[in-house]
C-alpha positions, -999 to +999 in steps of 0.1 A: +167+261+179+143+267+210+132+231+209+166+213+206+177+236+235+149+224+253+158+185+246+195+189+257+187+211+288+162+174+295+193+152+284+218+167+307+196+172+343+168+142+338+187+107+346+162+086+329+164+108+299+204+105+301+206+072+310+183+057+285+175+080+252+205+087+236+227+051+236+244+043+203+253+071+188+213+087+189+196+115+171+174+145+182+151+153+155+130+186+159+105+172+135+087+144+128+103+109+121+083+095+092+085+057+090+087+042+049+100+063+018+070+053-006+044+076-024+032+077+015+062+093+032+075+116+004+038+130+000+042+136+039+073+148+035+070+173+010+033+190+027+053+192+054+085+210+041+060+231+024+043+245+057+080+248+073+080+219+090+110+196+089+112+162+087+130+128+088+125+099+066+136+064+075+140+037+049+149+000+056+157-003+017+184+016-002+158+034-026+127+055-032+094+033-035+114-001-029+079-022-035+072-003-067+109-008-079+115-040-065+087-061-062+063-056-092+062-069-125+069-055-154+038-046-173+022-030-144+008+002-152-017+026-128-051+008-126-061+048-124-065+076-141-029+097-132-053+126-118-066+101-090-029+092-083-007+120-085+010+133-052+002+168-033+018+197-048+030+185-083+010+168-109+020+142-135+043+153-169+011+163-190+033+140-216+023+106-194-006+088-208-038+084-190-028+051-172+010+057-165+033+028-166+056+013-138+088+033-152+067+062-156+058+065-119+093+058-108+102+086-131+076+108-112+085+097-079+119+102-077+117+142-097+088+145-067+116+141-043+142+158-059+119+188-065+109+190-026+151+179-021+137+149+004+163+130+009+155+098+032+179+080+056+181+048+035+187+011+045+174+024+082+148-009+089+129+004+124+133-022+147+112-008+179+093+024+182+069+031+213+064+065+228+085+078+267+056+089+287+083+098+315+098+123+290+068+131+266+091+118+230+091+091+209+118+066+207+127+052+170+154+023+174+170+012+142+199-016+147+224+012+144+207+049+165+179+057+185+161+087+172+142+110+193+111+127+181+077+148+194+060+130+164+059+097+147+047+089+115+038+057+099+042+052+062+052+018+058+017+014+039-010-015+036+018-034+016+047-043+039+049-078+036+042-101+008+012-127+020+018-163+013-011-187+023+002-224+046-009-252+019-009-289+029+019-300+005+041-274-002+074-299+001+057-324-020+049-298-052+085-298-062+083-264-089+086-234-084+061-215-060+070-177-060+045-144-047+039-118-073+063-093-054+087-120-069+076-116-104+087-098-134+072-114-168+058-145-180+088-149-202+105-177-181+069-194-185+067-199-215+054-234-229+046-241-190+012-251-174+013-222-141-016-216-114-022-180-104-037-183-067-062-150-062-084-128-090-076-095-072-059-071-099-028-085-099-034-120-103-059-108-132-028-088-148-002-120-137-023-144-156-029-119-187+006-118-189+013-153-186-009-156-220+013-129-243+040-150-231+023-181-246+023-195-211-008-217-200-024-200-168-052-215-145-067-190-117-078-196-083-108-182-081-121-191-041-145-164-036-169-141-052-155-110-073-165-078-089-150-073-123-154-040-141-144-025-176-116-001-171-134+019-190-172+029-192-191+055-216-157+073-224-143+082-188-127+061-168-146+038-144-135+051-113-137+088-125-173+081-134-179+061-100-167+096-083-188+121-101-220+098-100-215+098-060-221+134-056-249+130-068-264+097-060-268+068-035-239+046-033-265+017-041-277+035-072-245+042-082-234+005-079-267-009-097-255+016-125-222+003-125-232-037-122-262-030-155-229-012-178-210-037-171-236-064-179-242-048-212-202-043-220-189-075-207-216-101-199-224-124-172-193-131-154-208-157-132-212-179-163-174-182-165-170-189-132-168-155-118-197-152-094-203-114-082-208-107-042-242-096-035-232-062-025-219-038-050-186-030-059-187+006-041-202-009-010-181-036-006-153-017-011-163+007+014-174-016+042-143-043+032-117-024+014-117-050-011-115-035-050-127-045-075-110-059-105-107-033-137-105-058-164-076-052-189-083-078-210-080-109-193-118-115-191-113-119-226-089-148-223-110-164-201-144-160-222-119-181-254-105-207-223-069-193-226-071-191-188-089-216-170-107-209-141-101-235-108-118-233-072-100-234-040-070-257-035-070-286-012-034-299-012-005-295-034+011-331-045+039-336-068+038-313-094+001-313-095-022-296-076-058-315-055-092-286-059-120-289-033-138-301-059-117-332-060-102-324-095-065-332-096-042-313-124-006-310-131+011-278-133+048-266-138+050-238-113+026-217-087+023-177-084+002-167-053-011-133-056-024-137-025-022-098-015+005-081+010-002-070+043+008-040+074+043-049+094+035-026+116+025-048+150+059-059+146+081-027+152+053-002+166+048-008+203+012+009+202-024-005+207-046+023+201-044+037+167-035+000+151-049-032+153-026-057+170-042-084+144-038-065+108-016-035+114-045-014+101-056+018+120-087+007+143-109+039+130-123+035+097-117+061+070-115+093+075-103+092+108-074+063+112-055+092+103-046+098+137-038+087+170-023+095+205+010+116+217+021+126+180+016+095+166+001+095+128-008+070+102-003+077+064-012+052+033-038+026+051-068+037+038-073+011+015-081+036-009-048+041-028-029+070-039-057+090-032-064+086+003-023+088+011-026+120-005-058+131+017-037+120+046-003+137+043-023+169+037-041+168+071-011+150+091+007+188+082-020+205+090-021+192+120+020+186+132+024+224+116-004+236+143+019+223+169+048+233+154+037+265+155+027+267+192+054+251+204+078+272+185+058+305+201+058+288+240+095+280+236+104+318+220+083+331+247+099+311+276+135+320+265+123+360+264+116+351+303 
C-alpha cells in the first residue's frame, strides 16, 4: 500500500524516524490504533471496517468487554431498553428481553465481533502514547512493540479504574472491604450485617441483592439523589424522557418526570433519600450524574430491609463511626463508589483530556475529537448510546482522510 510505502521510504532516509520509531520489534499500522476492546472499540471498529477503513485494536486484558465479564455482578442486567443500547450496524436477537441480562450482552458482544471478524490484539496494556510532531505519527508503546499510527483512538471508556474512597481506619475495620467490580452475589453474605457505600445504580442493585440473599444491607447515602421507576405509563422511563424532549423544555420534561414518580413511588426524601433541586435530565446533563432506575430496592427500604446511613466518619473495628456520631457494627463493606478514566496515565496529551479526570475537556457533542488524529470514543457519560453516536462520526471522519490520503499518495506514485 501507498501509505506503508510512504512510512518505510521515512524509516530508511529520516534518522530520527530510524533511530527512534521502530525499537522492539515495532508495528506500522495503516489505520487507526484503537485503544480498549469494549462496546466502545468494537463499535469503532466495525463503522470503520464498514467504510473500508482498517483498524487495530489493543487490549490489556485477554477478552472482549473485560469490565462487563470480569468485574460485574451477577444479576446485572441493562438499566435500558436494548434499542437505547445496541451497537451500530446490528441490533439485539429480537429473542432478548426488553432489559437484557449480563450473559445476554456478552452473547451479543462477542457475535458483534465475530460478525464484523474484529479480532483485537489481547493482553496489549498501553503503556505511553503521545503523538511525533517531527514525523507527523503517533507512537503507541506497549511493554512488548511500539506501534506507529496516523490516528489514535481512545476507547478505554469512563470505567477504567475501579474508585475506592481513603477512610480514616481502614486497618482497624478488620472485614472484608471489597469494590463492586469485585462482586458477584450476595450469596457469601448471607446471615451478615454489610454497608454498601454510594446509591448510584449499582449500589441500589448491590444492596437489593444483598436482601434475596437474606443478607442485612445498610447504604451510604451522602448526597442528594434522583430515583426513578424503571418504568412510567407503559414505556420505559428513559424512552419516554427522549420522546417528551422533542417536544418540550428539559425543565418541563423533568417536572413531568419528578410529579410521576411522586404519584408511583412517593416521597423519597421521607426515607432518607432527599432529591437535588435540579431535575434529573438537567443534572444529568450539566453533571453527568444518572439517576437511579429503581428495580425494587426502594421497596426494601420503604419495609426497613435496607437501612439508610449518612456519610462515614471513620471505620473502627468491625464497626463503622457516621457524621452523625452513630456508631454500628457491620461484617463487611462494598464501596460502589463509581470507576473512573486511566487515561492521564498512558496518554501524553493535554488538549482533548483533562489532566485531572481523564474526561474529554469539550462537553458533549464535541469531546469527540481532538488534535493530529487523535479521537475519543465512550466518555460521554451517556452510555451505550453516546459510544455509538461517537464511533459513527470518528469514521466519518478518519474515512474522509483515508480517502484523501489514499488519492494524494496514488497521485504522487503516478508522478
Amino acid at each position: 500500500m501507498d501509505f506503508l510505502r510512504e512510512i518505510e521510504g521515512k524509516r530508511a532516509h529520516d534518522p530520527i524516524f530510524n533511530g527512534k520509531a521502530m525499537s522492539s520489534g515495532g508495528s506500522i499500522i495503516p489505520g487507526p490504533v484503537i485503544v480498549g476492546a469494549g462496546p466502545s472499540g468494537l463499535a469503532t471498529a466495525a463503522c470503520l471496517k464498514e467504510k473500508g477503513v482498517p483498524s487495530v485494536i489493543l487490549e490489556r486484558s485477554n477478552r472482549i468487554a473485560s469490565l462487563w465479564q470480569l468485574n460485574t455482578y451477577d444479576r446485572l442486567c441493562l438499566h435500558l431498553p436494548k434499542q437505547f443500547c445496541e451497537l451500530p450496524l446490528m441490533p439485539f436477537p429480537e429473542n432478548f428481553p426488553t432489559y437484557p441480562t449480563k450473559q445476554q450482552f456478552i452473547e451479543y458482544l462477542e457475535a458483534y465481533a465475530e460478525r464484523f471478524d474484529i479480532r483485537p490484539r489481547f493482553n496489549e496494556t498501553v503503556a505511553r502514547a503521545e503523538y511525533d510532531h517531527t514525523l507527523g505519527f503517533w507512537r503507541v508503546k506497549t511493554e512488548t512493540t511500539e506501534f506507529m499510527c496516523r490516528w489514535l483512538i481512545v476507547a478505554t471508556g469512563e470505567n477504567a479504574e475501579a474508585v475506592v474512597p481513603e477512610i480514616e481506619g481502614k486497618r482497624e475495620f478488620g472485614g472484608p472491604l471489597v469494590h463492586t467490580s469485585s462482586y458477584k452475589s450476595g450469596d457469601v453474605y448471607r446471615g451478615k450485617r454489610v454497608l454498601v457505600v454510594g446509591c448510584g445504580n449499582s449500589g441500589m442493585e448491590v444492596c437489593l441483592d444483598l436482601c434475596n440473599h437474606n443478607a442485612r444491607p445498610s447504604l451510604v447515602v451522602r448526597d442528594s439523589v434522583h430515583i426513578l421507576p424503571r418504568q412510567m405509563l407503559g414505556k420505559s422511563t428513559f424512552g419516554l424522557s427522549m420522546w417528551l424532549l422533542k417536544w418540550l423544555p428539559m425543565r418541563l420534561v423533568d417536572r413531568l418526570l419528578l410529579l410521576v414518580s411522586r404519584f408511583m413511588i412517593g416521597d423519597t426524601a421521607k426515607f432518607g433519600l432527599d432529591r437535588p433541586k435540579l431535575g434529573p435530565l438537567e443534572l444529568k446533563n450539566l453533571s453527568g450524574k444518572t439517576p437511579v432506575l429503581d428495580v425494587g430496592t426502594l421497596a426494601k427500604i420503604k419495609s426497613g430491609d435496607i437501612k439508610i446511613c449518612p456519610g462515614i466518619k471513620q471505620l473502627k473495628c468491625h464497626a463503622v463511626e457516621f457524621v452523625d456520631g452513630r456508631t454500628q457494627n457491620f461484617d463487611a463493606i462494598i464501596f460502589a463508589t463509581g470507576y473512573k478514566s486511566n487515561v492521564p496515565f498512558w496518554l501524553k496529551e493535554r488538549d482533548l483530556f483533562s489532566e485531572k479526570d481523564g474526561l474529554p475537556r469539550r462537553p458533549f457533542p464535541n469531546g469527540w475529537k481532538g488534535n493530529c488524529g487523535l479521537y475519543a470514543v465512550g466518555f460521554t457519560k451517556r452510555g451505550l448510546l453516546g459510544a455509538s453516536m461517537d464511533a459513527k462520526r470518528i469514521s466519518e471522519d478518519v474515512q474522509r482522510c483515508w480517502k484523501a490520503d489514499t488519492k494524494h499518495l496514488t497521485v504522487k506514485s503516478q508522478t
